[in-house]
C-alpha positions in Angstrom: 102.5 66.4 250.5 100.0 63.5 251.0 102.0 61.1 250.6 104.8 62.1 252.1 102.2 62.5 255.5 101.2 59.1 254.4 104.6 57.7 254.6 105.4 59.2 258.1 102.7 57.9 259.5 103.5 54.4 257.8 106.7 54.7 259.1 105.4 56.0 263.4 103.3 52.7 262.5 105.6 50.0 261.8 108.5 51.6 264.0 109.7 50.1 266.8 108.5 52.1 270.4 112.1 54.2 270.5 111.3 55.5 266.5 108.3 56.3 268.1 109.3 58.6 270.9 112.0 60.0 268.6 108.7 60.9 266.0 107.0 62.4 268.8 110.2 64.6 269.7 110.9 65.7 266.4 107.3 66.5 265.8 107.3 68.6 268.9 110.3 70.5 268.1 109.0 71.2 264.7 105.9 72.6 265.6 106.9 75.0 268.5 109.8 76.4 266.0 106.4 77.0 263.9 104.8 78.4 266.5 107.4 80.6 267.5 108.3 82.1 264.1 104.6 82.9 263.8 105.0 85.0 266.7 108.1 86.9 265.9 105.9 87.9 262.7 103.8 89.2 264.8 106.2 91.2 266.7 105.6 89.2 269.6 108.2 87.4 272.1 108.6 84.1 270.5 109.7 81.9 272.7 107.5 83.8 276.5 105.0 81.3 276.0 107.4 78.0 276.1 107.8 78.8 279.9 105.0 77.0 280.4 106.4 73.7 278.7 109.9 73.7 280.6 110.6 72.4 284.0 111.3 75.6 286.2 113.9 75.2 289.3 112.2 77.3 291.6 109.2 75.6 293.4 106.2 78.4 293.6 106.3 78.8 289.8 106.6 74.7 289.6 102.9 74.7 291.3 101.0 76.6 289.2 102.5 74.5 286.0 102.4 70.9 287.5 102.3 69.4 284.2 106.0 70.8 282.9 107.1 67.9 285.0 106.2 66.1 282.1 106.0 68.4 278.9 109.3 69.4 279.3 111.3 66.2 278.3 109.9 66.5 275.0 111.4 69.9 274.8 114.4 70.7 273.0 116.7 74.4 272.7 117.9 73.8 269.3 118.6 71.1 266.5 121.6 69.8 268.1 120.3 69.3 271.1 117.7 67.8 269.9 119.6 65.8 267.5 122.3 64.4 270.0 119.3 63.0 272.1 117.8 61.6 269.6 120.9 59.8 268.4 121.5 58.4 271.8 117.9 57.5 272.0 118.2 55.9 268.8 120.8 53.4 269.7 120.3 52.6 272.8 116.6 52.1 272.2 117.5 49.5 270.2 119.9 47.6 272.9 117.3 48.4 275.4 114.7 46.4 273.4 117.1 43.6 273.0 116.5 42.6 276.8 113.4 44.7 278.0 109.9 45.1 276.1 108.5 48.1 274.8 106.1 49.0 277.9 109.6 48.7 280.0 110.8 51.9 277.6 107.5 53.3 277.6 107.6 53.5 281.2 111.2 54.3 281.8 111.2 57.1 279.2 108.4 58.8 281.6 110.5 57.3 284.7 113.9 58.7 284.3 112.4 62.6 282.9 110.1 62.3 286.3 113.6 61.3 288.2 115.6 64.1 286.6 113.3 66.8 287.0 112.6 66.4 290.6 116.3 65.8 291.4 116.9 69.5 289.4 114.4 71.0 291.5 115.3 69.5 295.0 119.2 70.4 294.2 118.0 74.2 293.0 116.1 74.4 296.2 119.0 72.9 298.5 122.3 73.6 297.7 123.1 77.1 298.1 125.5 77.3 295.3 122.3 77.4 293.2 120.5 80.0 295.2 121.0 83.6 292.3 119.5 80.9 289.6 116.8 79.1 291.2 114.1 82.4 290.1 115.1 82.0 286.9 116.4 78.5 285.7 114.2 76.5 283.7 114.9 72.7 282.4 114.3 71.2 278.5 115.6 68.3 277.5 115.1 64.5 276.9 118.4 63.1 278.4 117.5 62.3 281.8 115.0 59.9 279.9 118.0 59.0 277.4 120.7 58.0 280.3 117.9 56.1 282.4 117.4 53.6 279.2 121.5 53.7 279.1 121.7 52.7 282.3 119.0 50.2 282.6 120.8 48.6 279.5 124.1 48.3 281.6 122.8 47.2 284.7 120.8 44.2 282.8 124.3 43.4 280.0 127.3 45.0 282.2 129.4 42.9 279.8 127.9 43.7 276.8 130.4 45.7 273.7 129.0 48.8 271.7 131.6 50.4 269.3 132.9 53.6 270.2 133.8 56.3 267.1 137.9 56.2 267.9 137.8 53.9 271.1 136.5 50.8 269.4 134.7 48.2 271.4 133.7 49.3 274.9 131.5 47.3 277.3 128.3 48.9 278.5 129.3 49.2 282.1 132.5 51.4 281.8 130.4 53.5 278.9 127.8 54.3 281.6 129.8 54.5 284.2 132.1 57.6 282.6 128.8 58.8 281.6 127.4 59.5 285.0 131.0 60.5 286.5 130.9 63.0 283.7 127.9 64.4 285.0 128.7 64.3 288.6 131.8 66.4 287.9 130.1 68.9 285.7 127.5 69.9 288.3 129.2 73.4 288.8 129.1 73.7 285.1 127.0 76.3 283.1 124.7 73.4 282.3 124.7 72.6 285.8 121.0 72.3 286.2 121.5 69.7 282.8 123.8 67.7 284.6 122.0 67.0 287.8 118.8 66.2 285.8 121.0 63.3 284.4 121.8 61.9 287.4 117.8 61.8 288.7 117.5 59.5 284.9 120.8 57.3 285.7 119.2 56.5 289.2 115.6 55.8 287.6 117.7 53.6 285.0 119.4 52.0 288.0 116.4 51.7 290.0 114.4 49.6 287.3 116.6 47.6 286.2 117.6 46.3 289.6 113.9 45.9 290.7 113.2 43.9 287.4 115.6 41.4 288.6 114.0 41.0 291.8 110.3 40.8 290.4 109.3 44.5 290.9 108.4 46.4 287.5 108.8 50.1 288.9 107.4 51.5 285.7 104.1 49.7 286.3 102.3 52.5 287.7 103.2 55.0 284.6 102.4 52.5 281.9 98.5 52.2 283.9 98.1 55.8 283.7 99.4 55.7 280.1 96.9 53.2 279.5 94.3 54.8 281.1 94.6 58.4 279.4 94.9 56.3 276.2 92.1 55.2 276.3 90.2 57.7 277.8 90.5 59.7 274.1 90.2 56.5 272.2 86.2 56.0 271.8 86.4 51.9 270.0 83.3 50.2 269.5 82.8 47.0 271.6 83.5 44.1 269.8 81.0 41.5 268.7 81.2 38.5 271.0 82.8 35.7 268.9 81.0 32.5 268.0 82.0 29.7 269.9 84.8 27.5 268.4 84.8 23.6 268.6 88.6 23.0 268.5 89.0 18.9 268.1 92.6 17.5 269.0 92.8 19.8 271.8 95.8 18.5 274.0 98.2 17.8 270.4 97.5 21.2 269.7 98.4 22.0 273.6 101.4 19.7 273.3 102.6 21.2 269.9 102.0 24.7 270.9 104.1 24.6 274.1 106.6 22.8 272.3 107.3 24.9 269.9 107.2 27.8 272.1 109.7 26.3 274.3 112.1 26.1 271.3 111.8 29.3 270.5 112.7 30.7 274.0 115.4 28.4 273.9 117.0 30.3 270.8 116.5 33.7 272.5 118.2 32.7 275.5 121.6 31.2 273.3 121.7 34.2 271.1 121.6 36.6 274.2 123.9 34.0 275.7 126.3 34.9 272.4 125.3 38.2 272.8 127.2 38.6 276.3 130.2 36.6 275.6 131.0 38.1 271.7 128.8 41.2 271.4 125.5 41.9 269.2 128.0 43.0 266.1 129.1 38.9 265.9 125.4 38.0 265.9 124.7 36.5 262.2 121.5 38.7 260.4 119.1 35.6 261.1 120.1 35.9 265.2 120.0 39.3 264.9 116.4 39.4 262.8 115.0 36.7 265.7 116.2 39.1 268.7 114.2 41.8 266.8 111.0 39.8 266.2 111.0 38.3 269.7 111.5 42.2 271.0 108.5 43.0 269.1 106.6 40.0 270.9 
């Protein structure tokens, strides 16, 4: 049982920041299934107490549980569910990482479930079509986050291919675009509630990606706070002050340095250069390993 704990947290370690989040989903779902069965055994209501995790529609409940804004894109209502997200997180995560870093998804991840959830309130709250469920409707689910990395990903590499199970190679603009026209159609649905919380994440997606390109990072904000909680529970000791080092040969060093640095950038930007015209699947394994390491960077 040690090791296999040992190996998992090997794994959260040397994963990439999408494993990561997909970890942390997992391990959420696992331990309120726990938690619930333990109170069934108990004769209790198992599931009374998740309330307090999921988004609710209707906005007096929504104040006195201000933090399900957050908690409740972690939450999942069963193993497929949970297991579609995840899949979805899984590969896109890795396009994503291909052209943004991993603060970007760190910060987009909290970004589109913020996005989602407030559009599922506001439309609960406005439209009268939603007026009989708006006491009682809750929201779970990471796929507002999920479609605002998709998106992002589309907006930066319209042209990029992703193979499709039975429609073969598809570029990333048409595969998001039928996403969110799916959505916007099934609004009415049963999953209504689902759908429009979709939409909030596509429009986060949208919304970062076409800042970036003008200069603004619009996840900035969340990735401070992130810091700052982070390291409001992380006591470190403060580092020794470093002796001094006497570096001879300084402006070779400079000249080398920059030098090699500026080769490097310029394989990136001819393997993402390939990567628009051919698609990542025509990449060779040694572009492919570079555009992983310089993701990591």
């Amino acid at each position: 049982m040690g090791s296999f704990i040992t190996d998992l947290k090997n794994n959260y370690e040397r994963g990439s920041v999408s494993l990561k989040f997909i970890y942390i989903n997992i391990g959420i779902f696992v331990l309120t299934s726990l938690v619930g069965v333990v109170f069934v055994l108990f004769n209790l209501n198992g599931w009374d107490w998740m309330k307090w995790l999921e988004l609710p529609a209707w906005l007096p409940q929504f104040a006195v549980q201000p933090w399900s804004l957050l908690t409740y894109m972690f939450l999942h209502a069963n193993v497929l569910h949970l297991l579609f997200n995840m899949l979805w997180l899984y590969s896109f995560g890795q396009l994503f990482l291909l052209f943004f870093s991993a603060r970007h998804f760190r910060g987009l991840y909290f970004l589109g479930g913020i996005g989602g959830g407030l559009l599922y309130m506001l439309a609960f709250n406005v439209f009268p079509y939603f007026e009989t469920y708006v006491y009682g409707a809750t929201l779970v689910g990471a796929s507002a986050s999920v479609l605002a990395i998709v998106v992002a990903t589309a907006v930066r590499s319209p042209e990029y291919r992703v193979n499709m199970l039975f429609f073969g190679q598809v570029r990333l603009k048409y595969l998001a675009l039928v996403m969110v026209l799916t959505d916007m159609l099934f609004v009415t649905s049963g999953n209504g509630g689902g759908h429009i919380a979709h939409l909030g994440g596509a429009l986060a997606g949208w919304w970062f990606a076409a800042g970036l390109n003008k200069g603004t990072d619009v996840t900035k904000w969340i990735n401070k706070v992130l810091d700052l909680c982070s390291g409001g529970v992380k006591l470190k000791r403060t580092p020794k002050k470093p002796k001094m080092k006497v570096n001879y040969g300084g402006r070779a060093n400079d000249y080398e340095y920059n030098a090699r640095k500026k080769e490097r950038d310029d394989e990136i930007d001819r393997i993402l250069d390939k990567v628009k015209q051919s698609g990542y699947s025509n990449l060779t394994t040694e572009e492919k390993k570079r555009l992983f390491d310089a993701s990591k960077r």
